[in-house]
ZAZAMAR-776496 format. One record per residue (C-alpha): x, y, z; chain; residue number from 0. Coordinates in pm, 1 decimal, decimal comma. Layout:
REM ZAZAMAR-776496
c1:X; c2:Y; c3:Z; ch:A; i:NUM;
...
This chain:
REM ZAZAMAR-776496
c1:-11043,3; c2:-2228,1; c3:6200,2; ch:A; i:0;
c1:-11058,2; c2:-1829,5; c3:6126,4; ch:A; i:1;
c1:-10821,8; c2:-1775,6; c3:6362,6; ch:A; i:2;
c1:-10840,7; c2:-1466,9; c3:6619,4; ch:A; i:3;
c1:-11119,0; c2:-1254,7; c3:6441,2; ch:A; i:4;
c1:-11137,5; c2:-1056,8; c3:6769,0; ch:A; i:5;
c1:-10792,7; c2:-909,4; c3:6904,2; ch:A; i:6;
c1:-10772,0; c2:-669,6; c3:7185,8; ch:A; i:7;
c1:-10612,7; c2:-374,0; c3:7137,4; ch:A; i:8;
c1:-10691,2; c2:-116,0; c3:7336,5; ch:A; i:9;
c1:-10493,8; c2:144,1; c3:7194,7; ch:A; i:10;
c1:-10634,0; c2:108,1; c3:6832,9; ch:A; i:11;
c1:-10993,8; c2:116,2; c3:7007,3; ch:A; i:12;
c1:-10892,8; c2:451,4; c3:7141,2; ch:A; i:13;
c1:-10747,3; c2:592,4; c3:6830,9; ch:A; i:14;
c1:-11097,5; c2:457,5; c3:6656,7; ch:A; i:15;
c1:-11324,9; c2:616,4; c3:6908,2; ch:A; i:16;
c1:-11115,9; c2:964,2; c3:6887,5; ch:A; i:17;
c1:-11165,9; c2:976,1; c3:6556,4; ch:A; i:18;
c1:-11533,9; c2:912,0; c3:6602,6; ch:A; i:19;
c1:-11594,1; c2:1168,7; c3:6836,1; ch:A; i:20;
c1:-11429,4; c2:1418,1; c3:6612,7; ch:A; i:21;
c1:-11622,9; c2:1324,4; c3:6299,0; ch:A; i:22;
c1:-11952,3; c2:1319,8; c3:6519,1; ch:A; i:23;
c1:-11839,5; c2:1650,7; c3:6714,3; ch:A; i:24;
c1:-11842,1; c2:1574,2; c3:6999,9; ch:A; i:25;
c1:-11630,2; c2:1471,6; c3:7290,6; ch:A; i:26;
c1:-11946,5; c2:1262,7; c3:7507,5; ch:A; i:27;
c1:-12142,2; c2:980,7; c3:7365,0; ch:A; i:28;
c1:-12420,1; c2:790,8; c3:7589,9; ch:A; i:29;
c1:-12511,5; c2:451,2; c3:7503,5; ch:A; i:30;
c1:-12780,4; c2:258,5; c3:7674,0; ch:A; i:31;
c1:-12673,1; c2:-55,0; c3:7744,5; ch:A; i:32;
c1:-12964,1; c2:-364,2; c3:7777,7; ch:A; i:33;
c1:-12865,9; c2:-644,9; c3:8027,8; ch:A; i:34;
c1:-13013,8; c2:-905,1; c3:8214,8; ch:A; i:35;
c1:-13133,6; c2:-902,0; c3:8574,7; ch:A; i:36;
c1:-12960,1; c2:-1184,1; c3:8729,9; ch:A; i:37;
c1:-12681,9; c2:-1144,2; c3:8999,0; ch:A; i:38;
c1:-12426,5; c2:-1313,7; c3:8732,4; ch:A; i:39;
c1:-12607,8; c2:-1061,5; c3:8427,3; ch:A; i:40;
c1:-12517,7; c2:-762,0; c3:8650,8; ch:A; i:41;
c1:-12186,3; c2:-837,0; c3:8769,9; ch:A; i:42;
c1:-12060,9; c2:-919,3; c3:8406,3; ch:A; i:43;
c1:-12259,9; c2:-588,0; c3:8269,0; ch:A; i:44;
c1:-12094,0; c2:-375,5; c3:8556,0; ch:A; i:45;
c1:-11795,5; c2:-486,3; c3:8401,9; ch:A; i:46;
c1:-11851,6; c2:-476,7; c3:8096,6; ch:A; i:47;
c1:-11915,2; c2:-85,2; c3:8157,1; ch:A; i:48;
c1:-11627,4; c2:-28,1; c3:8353,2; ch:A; i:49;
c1:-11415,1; c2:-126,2; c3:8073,5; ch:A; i:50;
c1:-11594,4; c2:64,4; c3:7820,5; ch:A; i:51;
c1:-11573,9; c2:389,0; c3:8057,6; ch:A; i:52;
c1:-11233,6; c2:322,9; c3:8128,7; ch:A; i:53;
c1:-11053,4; c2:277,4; c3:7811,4; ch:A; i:54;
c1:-11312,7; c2:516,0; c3:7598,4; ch:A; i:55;
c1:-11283,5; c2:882,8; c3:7724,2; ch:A; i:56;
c1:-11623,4; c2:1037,6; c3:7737,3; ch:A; i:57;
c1:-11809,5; c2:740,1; c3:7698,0; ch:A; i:58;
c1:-12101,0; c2:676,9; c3:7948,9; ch:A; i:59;
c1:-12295,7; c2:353,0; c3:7954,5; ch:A; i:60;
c1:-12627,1; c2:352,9; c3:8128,6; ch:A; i:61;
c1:-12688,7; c2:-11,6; c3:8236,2; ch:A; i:62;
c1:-13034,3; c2:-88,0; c3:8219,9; ch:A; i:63;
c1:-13100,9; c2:-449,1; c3:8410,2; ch:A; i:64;
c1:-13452,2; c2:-614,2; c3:8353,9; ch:A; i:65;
c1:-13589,1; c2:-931,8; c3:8384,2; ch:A; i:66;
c1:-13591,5; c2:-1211,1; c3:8090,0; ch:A; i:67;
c1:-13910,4; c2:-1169,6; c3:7889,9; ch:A; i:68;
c1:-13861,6; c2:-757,3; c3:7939,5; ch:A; i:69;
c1:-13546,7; c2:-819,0; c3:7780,5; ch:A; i:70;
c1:-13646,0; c2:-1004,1; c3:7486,7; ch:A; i:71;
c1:-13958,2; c2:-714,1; c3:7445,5; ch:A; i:72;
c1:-13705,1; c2:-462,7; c3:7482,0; ch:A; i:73;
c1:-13450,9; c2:-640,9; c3:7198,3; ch:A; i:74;
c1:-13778,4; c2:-747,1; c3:6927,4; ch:A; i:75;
c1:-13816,1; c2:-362,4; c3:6936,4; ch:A; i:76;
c1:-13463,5; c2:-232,0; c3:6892,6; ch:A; i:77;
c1:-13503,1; c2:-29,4; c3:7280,2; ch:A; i:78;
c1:-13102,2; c2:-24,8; c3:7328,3; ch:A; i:79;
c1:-12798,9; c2:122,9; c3:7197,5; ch:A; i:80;
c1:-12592,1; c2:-207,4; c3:7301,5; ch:A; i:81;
c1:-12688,6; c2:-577,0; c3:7473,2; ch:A; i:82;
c1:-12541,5; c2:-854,6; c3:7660,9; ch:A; i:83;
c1:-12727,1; c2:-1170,7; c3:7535,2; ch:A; i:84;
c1:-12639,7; c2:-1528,1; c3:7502,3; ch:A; i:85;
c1:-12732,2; c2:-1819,9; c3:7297,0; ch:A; i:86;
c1:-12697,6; c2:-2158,1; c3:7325,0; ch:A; i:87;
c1:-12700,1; c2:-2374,4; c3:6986,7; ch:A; i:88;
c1:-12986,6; c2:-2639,1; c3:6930,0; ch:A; i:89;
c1:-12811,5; c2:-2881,3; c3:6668,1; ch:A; i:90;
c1:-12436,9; c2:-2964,3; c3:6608,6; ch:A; i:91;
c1:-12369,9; c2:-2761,9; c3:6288,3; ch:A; i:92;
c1:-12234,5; c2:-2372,7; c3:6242,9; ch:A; i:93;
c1:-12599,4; c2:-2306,6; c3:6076,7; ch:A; i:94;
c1:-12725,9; c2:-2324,4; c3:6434,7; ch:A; i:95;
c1:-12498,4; c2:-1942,9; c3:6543,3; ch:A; i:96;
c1:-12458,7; c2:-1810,0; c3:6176,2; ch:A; i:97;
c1:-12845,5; c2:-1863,0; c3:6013,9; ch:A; i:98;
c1:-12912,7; c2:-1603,8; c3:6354,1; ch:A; i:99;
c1:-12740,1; c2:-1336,7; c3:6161,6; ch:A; i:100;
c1:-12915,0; c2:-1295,6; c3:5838,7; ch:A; i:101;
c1:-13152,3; c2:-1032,9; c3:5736,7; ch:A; i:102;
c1:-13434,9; c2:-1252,8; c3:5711,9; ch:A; i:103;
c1:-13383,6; c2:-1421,9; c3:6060,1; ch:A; i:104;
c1:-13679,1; c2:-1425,8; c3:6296,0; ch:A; i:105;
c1:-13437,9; c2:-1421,9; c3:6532,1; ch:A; i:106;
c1:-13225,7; c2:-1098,0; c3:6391,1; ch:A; i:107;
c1:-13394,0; c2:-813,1; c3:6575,3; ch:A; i:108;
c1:-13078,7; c2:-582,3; c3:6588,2; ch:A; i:109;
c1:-13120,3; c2:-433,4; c3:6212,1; ch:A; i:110;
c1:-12815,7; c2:-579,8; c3:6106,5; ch:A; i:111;
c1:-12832,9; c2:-625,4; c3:5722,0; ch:A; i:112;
c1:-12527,6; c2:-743,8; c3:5530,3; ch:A; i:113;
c1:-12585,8; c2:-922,6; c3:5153,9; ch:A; i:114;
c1:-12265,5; c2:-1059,2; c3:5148,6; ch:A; i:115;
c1:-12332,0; c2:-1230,0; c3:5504,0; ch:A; i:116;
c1:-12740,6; c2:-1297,3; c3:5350,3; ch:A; i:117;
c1:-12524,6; c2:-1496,2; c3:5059,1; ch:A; i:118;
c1:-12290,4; c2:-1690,5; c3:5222,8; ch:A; i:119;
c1:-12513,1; c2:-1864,3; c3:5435,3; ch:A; i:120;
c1:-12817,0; c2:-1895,7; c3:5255,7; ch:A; i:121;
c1:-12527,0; c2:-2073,3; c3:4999,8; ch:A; i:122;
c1:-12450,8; c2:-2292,9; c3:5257,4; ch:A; i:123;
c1:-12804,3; c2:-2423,6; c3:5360,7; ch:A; i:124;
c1:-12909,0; c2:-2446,5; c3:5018,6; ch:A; i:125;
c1:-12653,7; c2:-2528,4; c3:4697,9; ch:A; i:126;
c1:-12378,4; c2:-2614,0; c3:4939,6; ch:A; i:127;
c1:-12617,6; c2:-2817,3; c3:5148,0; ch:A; i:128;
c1:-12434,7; c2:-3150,6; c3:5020,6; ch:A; i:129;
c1:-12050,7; c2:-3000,6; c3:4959,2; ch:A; i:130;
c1:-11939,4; c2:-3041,8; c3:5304,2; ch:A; i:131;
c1:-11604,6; c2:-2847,8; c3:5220,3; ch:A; i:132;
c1:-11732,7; c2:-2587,1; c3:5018,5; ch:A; i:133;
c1:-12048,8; c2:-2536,5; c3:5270,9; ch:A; i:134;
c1:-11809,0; c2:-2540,5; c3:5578,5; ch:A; i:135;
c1:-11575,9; c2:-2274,1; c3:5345,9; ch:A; i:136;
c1:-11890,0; c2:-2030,7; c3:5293,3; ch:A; i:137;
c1:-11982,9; c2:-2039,8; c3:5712,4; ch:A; i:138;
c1:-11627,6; c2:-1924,7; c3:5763,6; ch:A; i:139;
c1:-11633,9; c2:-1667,4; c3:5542,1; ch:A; i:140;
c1:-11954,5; c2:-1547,1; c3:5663,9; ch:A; i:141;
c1:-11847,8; c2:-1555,6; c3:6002,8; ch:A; i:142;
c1:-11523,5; c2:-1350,5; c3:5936,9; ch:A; i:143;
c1:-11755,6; c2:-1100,0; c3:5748,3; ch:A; i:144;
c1:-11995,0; c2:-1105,3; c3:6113,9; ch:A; i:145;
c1:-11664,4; c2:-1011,6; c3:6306,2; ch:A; i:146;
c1:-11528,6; c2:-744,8; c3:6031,7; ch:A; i:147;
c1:-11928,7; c2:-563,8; c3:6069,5; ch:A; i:148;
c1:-11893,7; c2:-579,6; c3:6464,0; ch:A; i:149;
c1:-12280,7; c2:-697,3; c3:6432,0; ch:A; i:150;
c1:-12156,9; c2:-865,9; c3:6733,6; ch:A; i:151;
c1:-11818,7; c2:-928,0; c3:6982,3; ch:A; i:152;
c1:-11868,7; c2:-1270,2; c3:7135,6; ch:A; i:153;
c1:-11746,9; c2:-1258,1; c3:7480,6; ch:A; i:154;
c1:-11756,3; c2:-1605,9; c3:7599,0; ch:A; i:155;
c1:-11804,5; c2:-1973,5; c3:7586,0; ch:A; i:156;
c1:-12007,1; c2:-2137,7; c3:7843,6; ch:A; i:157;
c1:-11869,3; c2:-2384,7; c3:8050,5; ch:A; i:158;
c1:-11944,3; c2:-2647,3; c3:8361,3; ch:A; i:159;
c1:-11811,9; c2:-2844,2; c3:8598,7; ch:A; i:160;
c1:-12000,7; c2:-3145,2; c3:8712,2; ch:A; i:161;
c1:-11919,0; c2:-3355,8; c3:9017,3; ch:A; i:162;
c1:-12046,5; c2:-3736,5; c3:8960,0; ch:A; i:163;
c1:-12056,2; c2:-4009,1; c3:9197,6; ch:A; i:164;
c1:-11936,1; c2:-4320,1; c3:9037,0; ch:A; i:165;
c1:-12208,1; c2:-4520,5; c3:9073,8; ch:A; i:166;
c1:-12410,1; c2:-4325,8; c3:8791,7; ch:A; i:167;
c1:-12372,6; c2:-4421,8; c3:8453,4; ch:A; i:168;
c1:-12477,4; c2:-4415,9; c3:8110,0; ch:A; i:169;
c1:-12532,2; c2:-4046,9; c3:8140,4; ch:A; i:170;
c1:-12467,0; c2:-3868,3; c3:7801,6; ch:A; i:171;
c1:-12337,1; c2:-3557,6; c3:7734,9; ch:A; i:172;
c1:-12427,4; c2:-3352,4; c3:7497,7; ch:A; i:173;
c1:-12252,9; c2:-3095,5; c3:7306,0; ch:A; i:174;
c1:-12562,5; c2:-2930,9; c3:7185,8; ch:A; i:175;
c1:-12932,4; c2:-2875,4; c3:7292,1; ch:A; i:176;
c1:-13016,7; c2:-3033,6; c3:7611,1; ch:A; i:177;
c1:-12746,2; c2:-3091,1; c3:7849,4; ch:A; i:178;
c1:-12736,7; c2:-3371,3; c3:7951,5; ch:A; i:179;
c1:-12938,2; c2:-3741,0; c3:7804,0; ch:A; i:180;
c1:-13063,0; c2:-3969,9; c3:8134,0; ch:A; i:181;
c1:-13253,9; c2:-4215,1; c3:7815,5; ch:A; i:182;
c1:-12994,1; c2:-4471,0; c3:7922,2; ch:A; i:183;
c1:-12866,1; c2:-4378,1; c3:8285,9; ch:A; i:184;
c1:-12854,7; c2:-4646,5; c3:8593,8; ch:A; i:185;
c1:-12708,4; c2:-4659,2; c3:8951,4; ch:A; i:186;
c1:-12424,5; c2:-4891,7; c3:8934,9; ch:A; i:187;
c1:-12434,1; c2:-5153,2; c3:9281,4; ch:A; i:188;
């Protein structure tokens, strides 16, 4: 609905970070960079630093790989420069990503503080809760203000493929929370 709110251009990113290393004074910057453990974590992180170091002269990005709950320590205490996270929403509604965001969020643990963002959403889940329209309006905004901050650069949407024999139905879907329902699944004869 907000359109592309994240456009590569890797030209303007070098002309920005130029200008940042001048007005730092410098012409090196090292970020620590907090990713996951997993084979598919550190294959997408190795990337993910390649690019950086590739298109950002003098950048260097130490990758540091640890397991799950070190991860989560590490991010509740602000021990990174930059992360690779994910999260997948609980309930079909944009409250689910957006309410994530907000100073007050238990969930928040990147310092990010923004009182337009705070406004717009706490709007929505409270005097907007019943204007649909006007509520759905506010989450936009407040997402476009998320992307303008770069609080955070979504990289992906998670996807499967599932092979099914025929036989099985009344398997359900979902498009949130839990995967999949088996409440009302049967083998076909």
């Amino acid at each position: 609905m907000n359109g592309d709110l994240i456009v590569e251009d890797k030209e303007a990113a070098k002309e920005y970070w130029a200008t940042a290393l001048e007005e730092l004074g410098t012409d090196t910057v090292e970020l620590g960079y907090l990713g996951g453990d997993s084979e598919v974590a550190q294959e997408m992180d190795a990337y993910i630093k390649n690019q950086l170091e590739g298109n950002l002269e003098g950048l260097t990005v130490e990758v540091t790989s640890v397991p799950f709950e070190e991860r989560i320590s590490r991010d509740e205490n602000s021990e990174y420069d930059i992360q690779n996270s994910g999260w997948g929403p609980d309930y079909l509604d944009p409250s689910t990503w957006l309410n994530m965001w907000t100073s007050d969020s238990p969930y928040m643990t990147m310092n990010y503080n923004n009182e337009e963002y705070d406004t717009l959403v706490h709007e929505a889940n409270n005097e907007l809760i019943t204007d649909l329209t006007a509520r759905y309006e506010n989450f936009l905004e407040a997402e476009k203000v998320l992307m303008e901050d770069a609080a955070i650069a979504p990289l992906y949407q998670r996807s499967r493929a599932y092979l099914w024999r025929p036989s099985v139905k009344g398997v359900i879907s979902n498009p949130m929370g839990a995967d999949f329902t088996y409440k009302y699944a049967y083998i076909e004869e």
